[in-house]
C-alpha positions as CSV (number, residue, x, y, z in Angstrom):
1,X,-19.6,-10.1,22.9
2,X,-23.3,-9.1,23.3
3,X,-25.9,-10.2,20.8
4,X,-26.4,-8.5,18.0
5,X,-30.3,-7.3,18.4
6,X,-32.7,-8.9,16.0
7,X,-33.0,-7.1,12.3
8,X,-30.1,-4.8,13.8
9,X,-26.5,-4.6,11.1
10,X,-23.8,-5.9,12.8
11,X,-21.8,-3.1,11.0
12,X,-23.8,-0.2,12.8
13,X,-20.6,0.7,14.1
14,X,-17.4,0.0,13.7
15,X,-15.2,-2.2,15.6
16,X,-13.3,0.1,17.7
17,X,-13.9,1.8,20.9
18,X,-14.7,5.5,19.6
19,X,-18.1,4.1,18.1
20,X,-17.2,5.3,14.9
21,X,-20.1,5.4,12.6
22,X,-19.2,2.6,9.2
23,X,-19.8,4.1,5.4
24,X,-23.6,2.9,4.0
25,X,-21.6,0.7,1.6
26,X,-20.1,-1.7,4.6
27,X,-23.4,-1.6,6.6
28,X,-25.0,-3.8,4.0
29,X,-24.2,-6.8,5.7
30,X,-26.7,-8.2,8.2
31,X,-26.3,-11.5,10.1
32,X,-29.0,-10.5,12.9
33,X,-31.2,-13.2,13.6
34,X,-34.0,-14.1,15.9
35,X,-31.9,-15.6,17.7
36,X,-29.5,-13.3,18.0
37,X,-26.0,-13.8,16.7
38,X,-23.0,-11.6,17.6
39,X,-20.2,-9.9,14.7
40,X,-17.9,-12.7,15.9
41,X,-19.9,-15.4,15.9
42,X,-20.5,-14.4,12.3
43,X,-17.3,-13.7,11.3
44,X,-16.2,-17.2,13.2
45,X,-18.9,-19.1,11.2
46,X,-18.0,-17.2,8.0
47,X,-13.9,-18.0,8.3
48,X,-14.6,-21.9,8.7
49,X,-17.0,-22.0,5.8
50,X,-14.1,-20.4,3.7
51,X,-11.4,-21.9,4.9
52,X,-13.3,-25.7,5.2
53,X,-13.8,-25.0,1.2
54,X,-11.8,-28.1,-0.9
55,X,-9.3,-25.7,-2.4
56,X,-6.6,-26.6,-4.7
57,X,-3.1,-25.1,-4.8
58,X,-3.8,-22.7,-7.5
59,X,-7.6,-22.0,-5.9
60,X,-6.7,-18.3,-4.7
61,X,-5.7,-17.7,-8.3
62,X,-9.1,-18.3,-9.7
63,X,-10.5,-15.3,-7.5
64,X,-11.3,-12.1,-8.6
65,X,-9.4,-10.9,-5.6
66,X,-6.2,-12.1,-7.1
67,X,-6.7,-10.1,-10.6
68,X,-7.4,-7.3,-8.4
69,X,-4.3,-7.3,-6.8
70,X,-2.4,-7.7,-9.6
71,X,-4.5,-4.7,-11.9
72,X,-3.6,-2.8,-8.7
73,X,0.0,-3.6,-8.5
74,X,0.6,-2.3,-11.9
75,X,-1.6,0.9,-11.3
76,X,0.6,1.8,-8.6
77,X,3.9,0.7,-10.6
78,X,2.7,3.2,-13.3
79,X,1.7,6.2,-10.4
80,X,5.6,5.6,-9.6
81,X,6.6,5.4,-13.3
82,X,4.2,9.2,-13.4
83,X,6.3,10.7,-10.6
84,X,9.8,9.2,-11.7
85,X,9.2,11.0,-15.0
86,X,7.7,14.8,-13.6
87,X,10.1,14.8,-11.4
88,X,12.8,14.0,-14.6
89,X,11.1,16.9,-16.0
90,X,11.0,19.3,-13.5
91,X,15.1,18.6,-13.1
92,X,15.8,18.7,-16.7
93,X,13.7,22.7,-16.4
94,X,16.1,23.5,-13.5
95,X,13.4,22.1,-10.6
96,X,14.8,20.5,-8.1
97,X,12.8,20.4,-4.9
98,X,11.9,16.8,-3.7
99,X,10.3,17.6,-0.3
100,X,8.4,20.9,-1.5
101,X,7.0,18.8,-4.6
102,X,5.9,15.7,-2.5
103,X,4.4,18.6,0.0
104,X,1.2,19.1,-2.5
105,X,0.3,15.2,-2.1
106,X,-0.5,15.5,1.4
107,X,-2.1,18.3,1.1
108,X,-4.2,17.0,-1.5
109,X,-4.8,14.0,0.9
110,X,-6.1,16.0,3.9
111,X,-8.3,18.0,2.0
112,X,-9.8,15.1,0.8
113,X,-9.7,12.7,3.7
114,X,-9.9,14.7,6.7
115,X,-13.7,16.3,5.6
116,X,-14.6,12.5,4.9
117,X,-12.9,11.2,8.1
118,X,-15.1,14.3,9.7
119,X,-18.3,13.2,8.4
120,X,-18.0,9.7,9.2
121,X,-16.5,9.9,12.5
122,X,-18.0,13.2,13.6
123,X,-15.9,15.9,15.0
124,X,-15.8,14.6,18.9
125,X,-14.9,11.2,17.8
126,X,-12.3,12.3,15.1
127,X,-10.9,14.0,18.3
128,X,-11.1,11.1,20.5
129,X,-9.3,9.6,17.5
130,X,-6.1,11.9,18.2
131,X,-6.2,11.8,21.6
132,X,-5.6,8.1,21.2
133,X,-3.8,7.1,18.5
134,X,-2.6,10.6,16.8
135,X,0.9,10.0,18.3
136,X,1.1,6.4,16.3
137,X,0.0,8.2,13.2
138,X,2.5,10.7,13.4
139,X,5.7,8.1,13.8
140,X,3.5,6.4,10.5
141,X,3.4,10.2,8.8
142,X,7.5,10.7,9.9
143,X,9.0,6.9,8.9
144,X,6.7,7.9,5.4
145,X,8.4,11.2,4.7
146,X,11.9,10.3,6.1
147,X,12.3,7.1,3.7
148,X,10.7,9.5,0.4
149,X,13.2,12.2,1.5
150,X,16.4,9.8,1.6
151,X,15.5,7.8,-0.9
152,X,15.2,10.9,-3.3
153,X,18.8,12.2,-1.5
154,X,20.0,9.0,-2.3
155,X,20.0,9.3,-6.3
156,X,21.7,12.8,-5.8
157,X,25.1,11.2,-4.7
158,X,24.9,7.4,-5.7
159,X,23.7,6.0,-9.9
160,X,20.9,4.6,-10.6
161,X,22.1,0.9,-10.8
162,X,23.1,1.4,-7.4
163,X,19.9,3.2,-5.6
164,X,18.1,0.7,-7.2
165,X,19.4,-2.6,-5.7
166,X,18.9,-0.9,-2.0
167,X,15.5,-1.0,-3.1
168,X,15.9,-5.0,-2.6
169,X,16.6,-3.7,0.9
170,X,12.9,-2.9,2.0
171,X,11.8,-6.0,0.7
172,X,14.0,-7.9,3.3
173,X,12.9,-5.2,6.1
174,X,9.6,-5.8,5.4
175,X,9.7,-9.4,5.7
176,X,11.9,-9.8,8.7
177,X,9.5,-7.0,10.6
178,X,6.3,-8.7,9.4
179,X,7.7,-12.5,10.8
180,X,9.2,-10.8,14.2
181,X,6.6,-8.2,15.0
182,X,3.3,-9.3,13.5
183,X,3.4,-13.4,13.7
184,X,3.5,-13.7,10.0
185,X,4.6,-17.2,8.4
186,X,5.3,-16.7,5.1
187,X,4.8,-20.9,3.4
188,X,7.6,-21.7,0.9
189,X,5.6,-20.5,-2.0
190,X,5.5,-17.3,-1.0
191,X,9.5,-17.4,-0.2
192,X,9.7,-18.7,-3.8
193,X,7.7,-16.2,-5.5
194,X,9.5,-13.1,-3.5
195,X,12.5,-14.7,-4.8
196,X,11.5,-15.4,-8.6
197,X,10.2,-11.7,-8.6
198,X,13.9,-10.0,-7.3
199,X,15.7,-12.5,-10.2
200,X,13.3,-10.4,-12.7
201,X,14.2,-7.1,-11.3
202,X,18.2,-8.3,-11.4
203,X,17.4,-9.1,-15.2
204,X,16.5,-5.5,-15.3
205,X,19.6,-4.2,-13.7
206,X,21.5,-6.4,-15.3
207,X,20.5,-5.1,-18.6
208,X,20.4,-1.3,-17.8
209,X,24.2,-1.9,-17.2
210,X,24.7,-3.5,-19.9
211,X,23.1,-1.0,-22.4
212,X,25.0,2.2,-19.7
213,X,21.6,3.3,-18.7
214,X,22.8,3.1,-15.1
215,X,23.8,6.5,-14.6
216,X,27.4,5.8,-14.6
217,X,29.8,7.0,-11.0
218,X,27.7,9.1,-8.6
219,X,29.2,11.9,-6.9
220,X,29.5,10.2,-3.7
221,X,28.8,6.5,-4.0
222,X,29.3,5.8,0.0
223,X,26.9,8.6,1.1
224,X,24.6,7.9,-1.6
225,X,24.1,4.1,-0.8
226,X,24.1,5.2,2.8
227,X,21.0,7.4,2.2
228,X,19.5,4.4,0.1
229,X,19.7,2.3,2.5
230,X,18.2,4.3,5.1
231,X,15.4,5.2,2.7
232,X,14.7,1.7,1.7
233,X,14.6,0.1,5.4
234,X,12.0,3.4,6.3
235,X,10.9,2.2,3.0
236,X,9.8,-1.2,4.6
237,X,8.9,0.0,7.8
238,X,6.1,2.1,7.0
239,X,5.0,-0.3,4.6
240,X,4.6,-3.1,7.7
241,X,3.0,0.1,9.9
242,X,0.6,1.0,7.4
243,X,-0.6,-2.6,6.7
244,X,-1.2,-2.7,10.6
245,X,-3.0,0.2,10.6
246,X,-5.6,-0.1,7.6
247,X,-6.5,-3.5,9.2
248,X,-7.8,-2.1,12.4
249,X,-8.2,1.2,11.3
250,X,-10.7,2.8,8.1
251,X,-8.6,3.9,5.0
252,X,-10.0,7.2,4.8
253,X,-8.7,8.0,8.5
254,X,-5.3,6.6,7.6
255,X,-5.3,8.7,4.9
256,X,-6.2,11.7,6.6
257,X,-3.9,11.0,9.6
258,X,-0.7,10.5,6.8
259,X,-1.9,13.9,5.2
260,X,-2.1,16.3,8.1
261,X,1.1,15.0,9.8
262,X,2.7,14.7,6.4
263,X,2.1,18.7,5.7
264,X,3.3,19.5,9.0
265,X,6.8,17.1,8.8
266,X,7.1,17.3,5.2
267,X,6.2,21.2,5.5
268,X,9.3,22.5,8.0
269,X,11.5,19.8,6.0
270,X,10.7,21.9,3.0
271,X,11.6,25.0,4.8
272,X,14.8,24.0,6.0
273,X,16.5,21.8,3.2
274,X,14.6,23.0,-0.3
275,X,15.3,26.8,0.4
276,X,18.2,27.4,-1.5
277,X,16.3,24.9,-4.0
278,X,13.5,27.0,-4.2
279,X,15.0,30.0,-4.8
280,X,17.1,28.9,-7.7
281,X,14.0,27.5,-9.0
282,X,13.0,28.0,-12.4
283,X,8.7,28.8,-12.4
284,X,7.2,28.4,-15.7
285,X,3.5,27.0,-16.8
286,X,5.0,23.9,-17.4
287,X,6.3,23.1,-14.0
288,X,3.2,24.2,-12.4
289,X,1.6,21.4,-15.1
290,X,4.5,19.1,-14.0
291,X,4.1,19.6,-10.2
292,X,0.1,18.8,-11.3
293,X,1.0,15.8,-12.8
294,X,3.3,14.5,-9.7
295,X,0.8,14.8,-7.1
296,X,-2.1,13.8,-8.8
297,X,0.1,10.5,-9.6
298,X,1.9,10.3,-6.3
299,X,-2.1,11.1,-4.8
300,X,-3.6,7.7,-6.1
301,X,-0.4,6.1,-5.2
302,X,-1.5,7.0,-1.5
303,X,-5.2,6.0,-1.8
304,X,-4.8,2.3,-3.7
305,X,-2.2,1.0,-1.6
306,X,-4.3,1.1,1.4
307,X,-6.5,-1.4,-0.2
308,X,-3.1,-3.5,-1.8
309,X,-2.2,-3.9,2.2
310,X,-5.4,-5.2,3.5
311,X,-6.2,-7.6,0.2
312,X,-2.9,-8.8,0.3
313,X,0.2,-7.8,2.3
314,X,3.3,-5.4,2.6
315,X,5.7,-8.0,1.3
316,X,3.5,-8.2,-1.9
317,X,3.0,-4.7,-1.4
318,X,6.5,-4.7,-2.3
319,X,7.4,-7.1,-5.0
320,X,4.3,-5.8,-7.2
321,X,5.7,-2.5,-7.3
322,X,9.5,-3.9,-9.0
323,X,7.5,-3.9,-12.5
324,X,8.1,0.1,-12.1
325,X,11.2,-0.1,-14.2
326,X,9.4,-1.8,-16.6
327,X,6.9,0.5,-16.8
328,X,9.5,3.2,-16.9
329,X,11.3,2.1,-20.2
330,X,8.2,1.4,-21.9
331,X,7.0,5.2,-21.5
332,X,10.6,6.1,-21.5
333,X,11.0,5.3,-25.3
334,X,8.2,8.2,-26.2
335,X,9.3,10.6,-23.8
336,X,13.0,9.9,-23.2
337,X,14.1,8.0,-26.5
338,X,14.9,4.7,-24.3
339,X,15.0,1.7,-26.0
340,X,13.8,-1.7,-25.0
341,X,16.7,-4.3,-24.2
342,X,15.4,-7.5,-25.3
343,X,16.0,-9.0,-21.9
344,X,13.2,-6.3,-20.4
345,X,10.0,-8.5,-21.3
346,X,11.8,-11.7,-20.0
347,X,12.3,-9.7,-16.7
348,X,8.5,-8.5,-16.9
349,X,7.1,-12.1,-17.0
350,X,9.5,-13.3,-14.4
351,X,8.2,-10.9,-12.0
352,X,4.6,-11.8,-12.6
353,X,5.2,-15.4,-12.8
354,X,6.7,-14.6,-9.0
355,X,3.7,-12.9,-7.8
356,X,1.5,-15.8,-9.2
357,X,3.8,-18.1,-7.2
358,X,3.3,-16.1,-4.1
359,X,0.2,-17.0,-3.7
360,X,0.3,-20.8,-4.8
361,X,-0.3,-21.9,-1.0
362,X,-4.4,-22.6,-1.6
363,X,-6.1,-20.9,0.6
364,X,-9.3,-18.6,-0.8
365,X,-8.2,-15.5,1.8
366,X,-4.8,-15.4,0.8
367,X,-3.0,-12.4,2.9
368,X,-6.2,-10.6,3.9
369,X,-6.5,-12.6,7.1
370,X,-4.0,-10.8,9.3
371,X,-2.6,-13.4,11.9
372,X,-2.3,-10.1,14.2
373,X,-6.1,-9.8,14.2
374,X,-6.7,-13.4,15.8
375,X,-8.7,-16.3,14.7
376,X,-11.7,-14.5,14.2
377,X,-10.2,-11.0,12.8
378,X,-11.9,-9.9,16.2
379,X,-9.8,-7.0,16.3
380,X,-10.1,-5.9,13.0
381,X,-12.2,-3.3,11.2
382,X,-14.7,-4.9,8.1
383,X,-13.8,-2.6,5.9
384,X,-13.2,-2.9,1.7
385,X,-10.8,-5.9,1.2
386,X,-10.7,-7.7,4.8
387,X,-11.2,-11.2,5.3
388,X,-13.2,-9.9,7.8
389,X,-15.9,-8.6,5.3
390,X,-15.6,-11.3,3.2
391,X,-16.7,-13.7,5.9
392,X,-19.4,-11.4,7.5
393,X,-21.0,-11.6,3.6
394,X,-20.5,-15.4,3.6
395,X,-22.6,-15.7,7.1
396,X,-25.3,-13.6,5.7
397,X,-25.2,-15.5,2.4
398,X,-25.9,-18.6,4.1
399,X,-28.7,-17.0,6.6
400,X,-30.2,-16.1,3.2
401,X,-30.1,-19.6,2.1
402,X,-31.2,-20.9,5.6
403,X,-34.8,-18.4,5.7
404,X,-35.2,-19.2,1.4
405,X,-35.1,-23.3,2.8
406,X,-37.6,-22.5,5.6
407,X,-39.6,-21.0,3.3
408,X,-39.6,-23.3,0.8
């Protein structure tokens, strides 16, 4: 690459080839020197200084990077816990339209991503941004709506118990895609802790059939677990296509990229298979309040997983969220009457002790350096939660320290 000039921010633009202009907060960064040193020089420099750090094998847990990703986990597990329980009350009213309900999230999310995608990008660049890659975002939009719509089908013919253990299926898909597709190598920790996390969720199911909370026969078990598994390997898929994405792309244009092809797939699915639903229908002021509640939940679903995927990875993407069913008897017993098997909190701490475990393999980056990138994350974008950023900061950190010596 060229030399960045001297005093000039390496994060002028982005790195991509529509020159797309980087938010104020990312341009912060400057690693310009007389001499002139390039972004990947930088980030090369930064990287080594990291990774040459004497770390321990529970170092990663010691960063606030970790605690983020865990706070985040459970905000998302509660978004899904929000939505399970609307969407419980809009049936129990009469309500039952899962792809006209999920519509209102991506519209929420183009109107607020697209005008931001807009101002940062510019119009003709936003453009250039279709031309090239809007076909990509629309497989990412469909594999998104396809695994919510069969994975919603999927509790109409199959129980609860049943729907839920598919749900173990996307965490196998996404692991298998990530290790054939996108060079991951998952150490034995990690193995371990994505092991330690599905025994907590089995303690779960295992105690929702024992207290009968499992929904009891479905009306058509084959079809239903069918539709289940097809939702959980989309499930999986879109996790792993997303995490690519938001490491070479900015969030806000994933975002607005899932929204406006979401309306438009999610939209004529709507039309087709929730008519009959939506005429039956019952409209009252609490189902508009209901509907509120879903998308605002399902709307900061969409906009913190982004920054789950780049800080860590799909596959812990994936085991966070299995807490949901925790969460889910716990505000169950206000709303619902549930009440708490005593095996519930052992499950709860298993699962966390399995996402500390996953990341017991002492390195400071943990899964925010994306083997797909390369050595230098050269083909990434240094954006909110890369190890990209992180290193950039580190290089200017120590050209800090290197002009306060010289002036010394």
């Amino acid at each position: 690459e060229m030399a960045a000039p001297a005093a000039e921010t390496v994060f002028s633009k982005a790195h991509d080839d529509y020159g797309t202009a980087t938010p104020p907060e990312l341009a912060e960064v400057n690693v310009g020197s007389d001499d002139g040193v390039s972004e990947s020089e930088a980030v090369q420099a930064g990287l080594s200084r990291l990774e040459a750090k004497n770390v321990h094998w529970y170092s990663y847990l010691l960063t606030v990077d970790f605690w983020v990703l865990i706070a985040i986990g459970q905000v998302l597990s509660l978004c899904i816990t929000g939505t399970n329980t609307f969407t419980t009350f809009l049936a129990n009213l009469g309500t039952n339209i899962p792809a006209f309900q999920t519509l209102f999230n991506y519209v929420l999310l183009s109107l607020v991503y697209v005008p931001l995608s807009l101002y940062w990008h510019g119009p003709q660049k936003y453009l250039a941004v279709v031309w090239r890659d809007g076909w990509k975002y629309f497989i990412l939009s469909f594999i998104d709506v396809e695994g919510n719509y069969f994975t919603v089908l999927a509790y109409r013919y199959t129980n609860i118990l049943s729907a839920q253990l598919l749900n173990f299926w996307s965490i196998v898909c996404v692991v298998a895609i990530s290790l054939a597709l996108l060079r991951v190598r998952y150490k034995l920790a990690q193995y371990a802790g994505i092991v330690i996390c599905c025994g907590g969720m089995g303690l779960l199911l295992a105690s929702d059939h024992m207290t009968g909370v499992n929904g009891g026969p479905g009306a058509n078990m084959l079809k239903g677990d069918l539709f289940g598994l097809l939702g959980a390997s989309l499930y999986g898929v879109s996790n792993v296509f997303e995490e690519w994405f938001v490491s070479k792309r900015p969030m806000y244009e994933v975002l607005s990229f899932l929204g406006v092809f979401g309306v438009l797939i999610n939209g004529v699915q709507a039309a087709i298979f929730d008519r009959e639903s939506f005429q039956t229908a019952v409209w009252t002021p609490d189902v508009g309040g209901y509907l509120v509640g879903y998308t605002l939940a399902l709307f900061i679903f969409y906009s913190l997983a982004p920054l789950m995927l780049r800080m860590g990875s799909a596959a812990f993407f994936d085991i966070s969220l299995l807490t949901a069913n925790f969460w889910g008897v716990i505000i169950g017993t206000g709303v619902f009457g549930y009440t708490v098997h005593f095996l519930y909190p052992i499950a709860f701490v298993l699962i966390v002790v399995g996402l500390v475990v996953y990341f017991l393999a002492g390195s400071v980056l943990g899964d925010s350096k994306k083997p797909w990138l390369g050595d230098s994350q050269a083909d990434g974008v240094a954006g909110f939660g890369t190890a990209k950023l992180k290193a950039l900061n580190v290089a200017r950190k120590q050209k800090l320290a290197g002009q306060a010596q010289g002036q010394a």
